[in-house]
N, C-alpha and C positions, 0 to 999 in steps of 0.2 A: 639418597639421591645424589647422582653424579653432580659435579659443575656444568655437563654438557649438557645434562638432563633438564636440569632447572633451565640454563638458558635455552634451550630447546620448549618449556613451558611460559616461556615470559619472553617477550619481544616489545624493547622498548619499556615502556610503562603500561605496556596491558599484560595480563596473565591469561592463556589461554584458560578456559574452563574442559570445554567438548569440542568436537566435531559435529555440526548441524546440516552439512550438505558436502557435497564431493560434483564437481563434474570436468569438462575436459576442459577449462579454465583454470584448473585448482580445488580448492577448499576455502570451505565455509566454516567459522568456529563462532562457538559463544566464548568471549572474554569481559572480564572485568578491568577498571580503572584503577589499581590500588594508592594513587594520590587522591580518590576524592574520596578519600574515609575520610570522617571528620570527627570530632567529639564536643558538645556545645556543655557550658556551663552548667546547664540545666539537666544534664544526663541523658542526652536524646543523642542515640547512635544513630549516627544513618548506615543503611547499607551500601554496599558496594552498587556501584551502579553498572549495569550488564549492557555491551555491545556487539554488534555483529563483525567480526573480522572476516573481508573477502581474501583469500590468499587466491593470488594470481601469479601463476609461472612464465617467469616472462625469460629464462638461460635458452630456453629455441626457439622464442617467437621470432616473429621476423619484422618488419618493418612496420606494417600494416598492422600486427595481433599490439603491438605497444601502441600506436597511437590511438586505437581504440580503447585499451586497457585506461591508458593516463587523459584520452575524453570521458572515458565513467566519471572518474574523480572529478574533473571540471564540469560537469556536467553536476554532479552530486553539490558540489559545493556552491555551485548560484542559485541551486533551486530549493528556495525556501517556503514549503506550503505544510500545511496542518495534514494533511493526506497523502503526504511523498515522505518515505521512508527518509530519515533524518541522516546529512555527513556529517561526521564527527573529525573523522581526521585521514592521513593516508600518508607512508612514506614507503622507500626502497628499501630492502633487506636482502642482502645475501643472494641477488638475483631472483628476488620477489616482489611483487608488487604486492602491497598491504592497504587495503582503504576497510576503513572504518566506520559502521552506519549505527544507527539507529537500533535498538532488539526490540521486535513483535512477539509480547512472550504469546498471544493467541496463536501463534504460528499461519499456515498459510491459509488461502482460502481452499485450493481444492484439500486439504484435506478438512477444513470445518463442513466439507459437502460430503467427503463423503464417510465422517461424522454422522450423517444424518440417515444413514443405514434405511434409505428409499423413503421415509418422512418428511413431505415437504415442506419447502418452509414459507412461514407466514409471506402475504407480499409485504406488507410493511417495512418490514425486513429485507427483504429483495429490493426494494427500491430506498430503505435507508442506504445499502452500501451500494447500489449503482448510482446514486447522485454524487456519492463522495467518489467514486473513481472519476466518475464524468466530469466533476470540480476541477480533480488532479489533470483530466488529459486537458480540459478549457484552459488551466493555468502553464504548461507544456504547448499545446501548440498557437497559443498565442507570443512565443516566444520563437516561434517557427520550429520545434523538437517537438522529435516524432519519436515514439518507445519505441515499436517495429517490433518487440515482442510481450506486445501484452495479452498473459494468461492467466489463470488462477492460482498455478506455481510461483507468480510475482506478485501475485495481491496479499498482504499481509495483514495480519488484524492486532492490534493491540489489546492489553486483559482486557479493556472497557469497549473491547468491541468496533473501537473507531479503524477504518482502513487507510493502510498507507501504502500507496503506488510504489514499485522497488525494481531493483533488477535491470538499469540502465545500460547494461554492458554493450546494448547493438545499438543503443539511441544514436538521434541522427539532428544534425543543426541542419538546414536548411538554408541556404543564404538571403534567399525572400519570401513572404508567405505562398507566393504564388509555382515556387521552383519544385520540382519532382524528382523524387528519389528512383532509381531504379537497380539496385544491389537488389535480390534475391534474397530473403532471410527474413528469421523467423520460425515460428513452431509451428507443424502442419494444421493441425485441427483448427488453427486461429488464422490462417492466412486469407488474405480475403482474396477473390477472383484478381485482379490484377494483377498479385503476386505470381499467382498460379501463369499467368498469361504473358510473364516476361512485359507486361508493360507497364510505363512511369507509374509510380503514387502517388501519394500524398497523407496528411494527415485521415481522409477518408478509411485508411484502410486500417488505423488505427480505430474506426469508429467499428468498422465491421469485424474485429477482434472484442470491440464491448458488447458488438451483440451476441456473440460467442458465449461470451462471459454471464451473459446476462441471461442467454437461454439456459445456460446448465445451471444456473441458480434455482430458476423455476422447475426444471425437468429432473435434475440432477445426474443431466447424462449430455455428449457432447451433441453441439448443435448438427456436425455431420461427423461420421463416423465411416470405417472400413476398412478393411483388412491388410489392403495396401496404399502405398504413396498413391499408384495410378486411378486407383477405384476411388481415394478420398478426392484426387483433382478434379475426378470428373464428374461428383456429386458434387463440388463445389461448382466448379464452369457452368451444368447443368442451370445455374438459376432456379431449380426448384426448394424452395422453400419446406424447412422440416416441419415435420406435424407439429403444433404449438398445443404446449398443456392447457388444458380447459380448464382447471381448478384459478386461474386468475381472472382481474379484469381483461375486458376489452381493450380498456387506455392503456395498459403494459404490455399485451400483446401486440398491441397495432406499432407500441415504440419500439420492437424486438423487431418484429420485418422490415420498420423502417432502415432499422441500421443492417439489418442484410441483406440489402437492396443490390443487387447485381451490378448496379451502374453504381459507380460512389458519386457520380453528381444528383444522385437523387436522396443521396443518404445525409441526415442533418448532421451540422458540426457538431461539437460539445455545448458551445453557445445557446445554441437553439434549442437544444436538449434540454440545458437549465431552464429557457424561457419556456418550455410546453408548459400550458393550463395544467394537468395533471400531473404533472413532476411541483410546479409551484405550492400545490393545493397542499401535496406530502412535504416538504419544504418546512408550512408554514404550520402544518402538524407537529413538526418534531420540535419544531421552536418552541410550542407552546407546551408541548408535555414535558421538557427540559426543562423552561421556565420552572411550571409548577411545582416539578420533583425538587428543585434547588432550594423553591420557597419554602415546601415544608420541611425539608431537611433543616433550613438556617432558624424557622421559626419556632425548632425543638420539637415537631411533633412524631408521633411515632412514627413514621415509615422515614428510613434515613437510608433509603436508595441513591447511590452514586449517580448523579445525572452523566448520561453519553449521550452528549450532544455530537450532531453529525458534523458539524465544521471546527469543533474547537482542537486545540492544540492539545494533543496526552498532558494528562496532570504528570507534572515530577516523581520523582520516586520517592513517596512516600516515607518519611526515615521510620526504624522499628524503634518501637521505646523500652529501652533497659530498665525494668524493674530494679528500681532502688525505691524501698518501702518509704522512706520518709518524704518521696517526691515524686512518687508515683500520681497524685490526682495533678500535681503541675504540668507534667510529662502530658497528660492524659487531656489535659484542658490547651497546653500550645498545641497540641496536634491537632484538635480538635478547631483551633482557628486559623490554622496553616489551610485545613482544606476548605472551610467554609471563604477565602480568600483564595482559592482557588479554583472554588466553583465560580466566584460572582466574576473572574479574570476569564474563565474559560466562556460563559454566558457573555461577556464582551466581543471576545473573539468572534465568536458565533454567529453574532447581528452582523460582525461588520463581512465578514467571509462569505456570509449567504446571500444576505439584499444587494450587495453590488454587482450580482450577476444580473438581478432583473430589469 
C-alpha cells in the first residue's frame, strides 16, 4: 500500500475501517481509535474501540451549508444524555469537515423493523424504546433544540438494544422556549401539518414526527404514505387520522393520535408524555425487571442475562481476554467483576434518569 493510500485510510488518529452511509452531505465511515489499545498487566487486551466518522464536504458549501455543518458539532458536544448518540471529537481536514460520534453497532431502527419481515413486535418493546426517544426529545427541547428530522433512519440502537437519538445535522436552537422556527425541512413522511403549511413550529412538530415513529413501530408501515409529494401533503393537511393496529392497547393507541393531532397545541410535550399514567406504569416495569436480572446475575445464579435497562448509559467496551493458560481464570474472574461493576453503575444511572422526569 501507497503512502497516499495509508494516509487516505487513516485521518488523524482514527483509521477508517468501511463506509456505513453516503448522502449529499458526504460520508459516513466506521473507524477505530488506534491510541486506545491498551495492554494491562494481567493480560487483558482490550479492543479497539469503534466510531462513527461523519465526513462532511464543506470545498462548495456556502455560507449557510458550514454554519450548519460546525452547529452539528456544537450541538453534538453539549448534549450529554444516555439516549443521544455520543460526540467524541471533530476537526477540518483537507476541506472536510470530520466529527466524530458514538457507533450503534445495532444499527438503525428502520432497518430493525423491517428486520421483522411483517412480525409485530411485542408493545413492551414498543414502548421501551418510545420512552427512551421521548426522554431524548424532553432533554432537547428543554434546552430550546428542536431535531426537525426525527425518523427511524436517525434512531439508532446499541448491541443491548438501548436507543440513541442521532443525526443533528438540521437541529435548530431556538432563542426562547416560546420562539418559532419557520425554515421548511425535514423528511416528508415525518413532517407534521405545519410544515407542510408554510407556517411557524415549534418543538410540537417534533412530537408529531414521534408519532410517525411510533405508528410504524406498531404497524410496521408508514403512518401516511403515497406515491407523491403532493398526495403525501394532502393526506397529511387532510387531518384524517391512519387506521391504528388493533393488536395493541387502548393507552398506546390513544398516545399515538394524540401526538398526530392536527393542531400541535393540542398534541402533548415530551414532558407530559413521561408523566402519562400508562407510559409511568411501563417505566416502573422495566426498573424492576432490570433490577431483578442484575440481582441474580451478581448473586451467581444461573441466568446471567445482560440487564438493558432503558435510561442507563451503554456499558464500555468490553476488553477481550487473551488466553494465556497460566492466567486464564484471573483474566476470567477481572472481567467478570468489571461488569458486575458496571451493572450496579448502570442500575444507578437509571433511578436517577427516570424518577426525575415525574
Amino acid at each position: 500500500m501507497s503512502k497516499d493510500e495509508k494516509q487516505e485510510r487513516s485521518i488523524g488518529r482514527y483509521t477508517l475501517v468501511k463506509t456505513i452511509g453516503k448522502g449529499s452531505y458526504g460520508e459516513v465511515w466506521l473507524c477505530k481509535n488506534e491510541e486506545l489499545k491498551q495492554v494491562c498487566v494481567i493480560q487483558v487486551l482490550y479492543k479497539l474501540i469503534q466510531y462513527v466518522m461523519k465526513k462532511i464536504n464543506l470545498k462548495k458549501a456556502g455560507e449557510k451549508e458550514r454554519k450548519a455543518a460546525h452547529l452539528e458539532c456544537t450541538l453534538l458536544a453539549e448534549l450529554k444524555h444516555p439516549n443521544i448518540v455520543p460526540y467524541k471529537d471533530s476537526f477540518d481536514y483537507r476541506g472536510y469537515l470530520y466529527i466524530i460520534m458514538g457507533y450503534c453497532e445495532g444499527g438503525d431502527l428502520y432497518n430493525r423493523l423491517k428486520d421483522q419481515h411483517g412480525v409485530f413486535l411485542d408493545e413492551i418493546q414498543i414502548v421501551e424504546w418510545f420512552v427512551q426517544i421521548a426522554i431524548a426529545l424532553q432533554y432537547m427541547h428543554e434546552r430550546n433544540i428542536l431535531h426537525r428530522d426525527l425518523k427511524t433512519q436517525n434512531i439508532f440502537l446499541t448491541k443491548s438494544k438501548i436507543i440513541k437519538v442521532g443525526d443533528l445535522g438540521i437541529a435548530r436552537v431556538l432563542d426562547d422556549p416560546n420562539a418559532m422556527a419557520t425554515t421548511m425541512i425535514g423528511t416528508p413522511y415525518y413532517m407534521s401539518p405545519e410544515l407542510y403549511s408554510n407556517r411557524p413550529y415549534n418543538h410540537k412538530s417534533d412530537i408529531w414526527a414521534l408519532g410517525c415513529i411510533t405508528y410504524e413501530m406498531a404497524s410496521l408501515k408508514h403512518a401516511f404514505n403515497a406515491q407523491d409529494f403532493n398526495s403525501l401533503s394532502y393526506k397529511i393537511l387532510s387531518g384524517k387520522m391512519p387506521n391504528m393496529p388493533q393488536q395493541y392497547s387502548t393507552e398506546l393507541l390513544d398516545l399515538i393520535k394524540s401526538m398526530l393531532n392536527k393542531k400541535p397545541e393540542k398534541r402533548p410535550s415530551a414532558r407530559r408524555i413521561i408523566s402519562d399514567p400508562f407510559i409511568r406504569k411501563h417505566i416502573l416495569l422495566f426498573l424492576e425487571a432490570t433490577k431483578n436480572r442484575s440481582t441474580r446475575a451478581s448473586s451467581g445464579g444461573k441466568e446471567r442475562t445482560r440487564p438493558q435497562p432503558v435510561f442507563a448509559r451503554p456499558q464500555h467496551q468490553q476488553p477481550e481476554i487473551a488466553i494465556v493458560p497460566q492466567q486464564a481464570d484471573m483474566n476470567e474472574s477481572a472481567a467478570r467483576l468489571r461488569r458486575r461493576e458496571q451493572r450496579q453503575e448502570e442500575l444507578k444511572l437509571m433511578s436517577k434518569s427516570s424518577f426525575r422526569f415525574f
